[in-house]
C-alpha positions in Angstrom: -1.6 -126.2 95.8 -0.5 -127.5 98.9 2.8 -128.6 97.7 3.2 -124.8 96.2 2.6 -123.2 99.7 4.7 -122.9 102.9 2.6 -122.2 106.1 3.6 -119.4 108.7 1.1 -118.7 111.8 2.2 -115.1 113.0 2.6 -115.0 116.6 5.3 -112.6 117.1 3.4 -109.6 118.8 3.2 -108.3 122.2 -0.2 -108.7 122.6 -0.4 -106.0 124.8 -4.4 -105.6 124.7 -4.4 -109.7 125.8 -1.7 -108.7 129.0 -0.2 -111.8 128.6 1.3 -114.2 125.5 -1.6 -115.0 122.7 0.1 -118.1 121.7 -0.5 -119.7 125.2 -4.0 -118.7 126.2 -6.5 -121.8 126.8 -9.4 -122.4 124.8 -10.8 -125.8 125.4 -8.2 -126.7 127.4 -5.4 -126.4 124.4 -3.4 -123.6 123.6 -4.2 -121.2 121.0 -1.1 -121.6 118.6 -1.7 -126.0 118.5 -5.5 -124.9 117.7 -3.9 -123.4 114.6 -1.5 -125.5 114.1 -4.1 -128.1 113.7 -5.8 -126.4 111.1 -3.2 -125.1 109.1 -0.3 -128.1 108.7 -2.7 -130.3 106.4 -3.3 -127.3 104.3 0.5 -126.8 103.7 3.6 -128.4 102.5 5.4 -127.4 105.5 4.5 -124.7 108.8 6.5 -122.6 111.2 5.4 -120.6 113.9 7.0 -116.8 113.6 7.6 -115.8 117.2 10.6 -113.4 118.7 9.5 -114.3 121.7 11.4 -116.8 124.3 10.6 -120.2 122.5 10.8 -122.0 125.1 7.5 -121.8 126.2 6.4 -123.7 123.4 6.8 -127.9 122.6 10.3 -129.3 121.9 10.7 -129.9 118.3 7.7 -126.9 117.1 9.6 -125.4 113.8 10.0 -121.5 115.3 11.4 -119.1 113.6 12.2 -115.3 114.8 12.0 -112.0 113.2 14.9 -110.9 111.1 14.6 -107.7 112.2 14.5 -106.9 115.7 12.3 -104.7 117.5 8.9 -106.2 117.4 8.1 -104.7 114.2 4.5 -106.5 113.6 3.1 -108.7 111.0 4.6 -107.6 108.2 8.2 -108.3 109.4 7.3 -112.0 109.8 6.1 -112.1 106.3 9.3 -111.0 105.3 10.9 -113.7 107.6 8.9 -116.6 106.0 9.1 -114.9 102.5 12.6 -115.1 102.6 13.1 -118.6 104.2 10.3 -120.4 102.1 11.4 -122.7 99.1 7.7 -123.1 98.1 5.7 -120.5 94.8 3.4 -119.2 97.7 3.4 -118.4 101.5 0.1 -118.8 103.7 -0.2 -116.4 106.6 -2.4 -116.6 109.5 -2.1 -115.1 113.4 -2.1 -117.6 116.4 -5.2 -116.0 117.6 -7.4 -117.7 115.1 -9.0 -121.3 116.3 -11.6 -121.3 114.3 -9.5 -120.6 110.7 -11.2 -122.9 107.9 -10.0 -125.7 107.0 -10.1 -125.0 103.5 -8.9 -122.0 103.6 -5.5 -122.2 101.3 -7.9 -124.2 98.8 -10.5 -121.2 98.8 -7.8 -118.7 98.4 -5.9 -120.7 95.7 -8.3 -120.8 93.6 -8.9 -117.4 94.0 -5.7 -116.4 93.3 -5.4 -118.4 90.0 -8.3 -115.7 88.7 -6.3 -113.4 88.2 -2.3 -112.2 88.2 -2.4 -111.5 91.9 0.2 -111.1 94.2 -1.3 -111.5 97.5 -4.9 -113.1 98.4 -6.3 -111.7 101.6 -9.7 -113.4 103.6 -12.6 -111.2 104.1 -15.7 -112.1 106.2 -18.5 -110.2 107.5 -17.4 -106.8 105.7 -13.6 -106.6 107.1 -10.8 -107.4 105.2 -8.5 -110.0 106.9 -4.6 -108.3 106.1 -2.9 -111.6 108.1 -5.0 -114.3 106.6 -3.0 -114.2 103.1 -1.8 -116.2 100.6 1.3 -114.0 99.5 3.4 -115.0 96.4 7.1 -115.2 96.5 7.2 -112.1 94.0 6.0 -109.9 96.6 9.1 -110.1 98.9 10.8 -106.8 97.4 7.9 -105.5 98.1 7.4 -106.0 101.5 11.5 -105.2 102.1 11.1 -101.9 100.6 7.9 -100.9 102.8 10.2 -102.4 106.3 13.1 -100.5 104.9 10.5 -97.4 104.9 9.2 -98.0 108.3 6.1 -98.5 107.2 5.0 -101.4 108.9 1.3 -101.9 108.5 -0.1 -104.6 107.0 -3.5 -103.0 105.4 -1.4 -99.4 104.4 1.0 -102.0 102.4 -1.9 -104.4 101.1 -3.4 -101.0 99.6 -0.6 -99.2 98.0 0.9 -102.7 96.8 -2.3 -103.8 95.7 -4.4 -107.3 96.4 -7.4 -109.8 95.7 -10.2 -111.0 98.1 -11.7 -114.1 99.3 -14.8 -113.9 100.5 -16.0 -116.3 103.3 -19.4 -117.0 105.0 -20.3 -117.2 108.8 -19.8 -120.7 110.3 -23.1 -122.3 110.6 -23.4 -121.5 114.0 -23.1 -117.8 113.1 -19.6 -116.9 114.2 -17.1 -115.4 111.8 -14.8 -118.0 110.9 -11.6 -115.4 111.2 -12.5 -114.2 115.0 -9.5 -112.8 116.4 -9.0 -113.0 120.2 -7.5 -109.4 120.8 -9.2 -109.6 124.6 -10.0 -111.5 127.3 -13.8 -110.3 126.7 -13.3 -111.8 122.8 -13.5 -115.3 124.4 -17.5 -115.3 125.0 -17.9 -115.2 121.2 -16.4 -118.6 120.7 -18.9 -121.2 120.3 -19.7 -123.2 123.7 -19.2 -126.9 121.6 
């Protein structure tokens, strides 16, 4: 599967509840987007950072890619960016926010996907539904135009009306959802301390 799927890590909001750039923040001393990066490139054929952002802030040589459409238009937009750029059968989505993302993840949800004639595969833990952890197939694309040319922009509203498959995954072993998002400052005491 990994040679069917194209990684994207989705770091093209404002993240105006953080007050300052998601990508960048510390944990453990390294930046949220390489703590991603680490877990998604061996899980992927190739992986690009979706950011409109100033990219300079980030490593020389990082694959970054911006927004087609301008205007901050949120997660769905850079779906539609690495849709439309990808060569691979499916794409693998995941924000910049997540550092503890499994490292089986694309595994888990290809298998998943292969149950049934899905078009998207979303991650769910601990009784939420996971929109930007996806494994979206390359059919989808007209799709997710048609919603942007709409203005309708959010990822769940589209997941529903388009229609998807879940994942299920367990809590780490030390009891923390695996797909913790860091939305606030305060969202950093829930990381594990090791």
């Amino acid at each position: 599967m990994k040679s069917k799927t194209t990684g994207a890590m989705l770091a093209g909001g404002l993240s105006s509840r953080m007050g300052t750039d998601k990508a960048m923040l510390l944990w453990k001393g390294i930046p949220l987007w390489q703590h991603v990066f680490t877990r998604m490139a061996p899980q992927v054929a190739s992986l690009t950072l979706l950011y409109s952002g100033n990219p300079t802030i980030f490593p020389e040589g990082l694959p970054i890619t911006a927004d087609l459409r301008r205007g901050h238009l949120g997660p769905l937009a850079g779906v539609e960016t690495a849709l439309t750029r990808m060569r691979t059968e499916w794409l693998f989505t995941a924000p910049v926010d997540l550092p503890l993302l499994p490292r089986d993840c694309v595994a888990q949800m290809a298998l998943r996907a292969k149950q049934g004639d899905v078009l998207v595969v979303c991650a769910e833990s601990c009784n939420r539904i996971h929109g930007t952890v996806a494994l979206w197939h390359r059919k989808v694309l007209p799709n997710v135009q048609q919603a942007l040319d709409e203005k309708r922009y959010g990822v769940l509203d589209f997941l529903r009306q388009t229609g998807f498959a879940t994942c299920s995954f367990m809590r780490r072993d030390d009891g923390v959802d695996p797909f913790l998002n860091l939305n606030r400052p305060e969202d950093f005491q829930h990381l594990p301390k090791d």
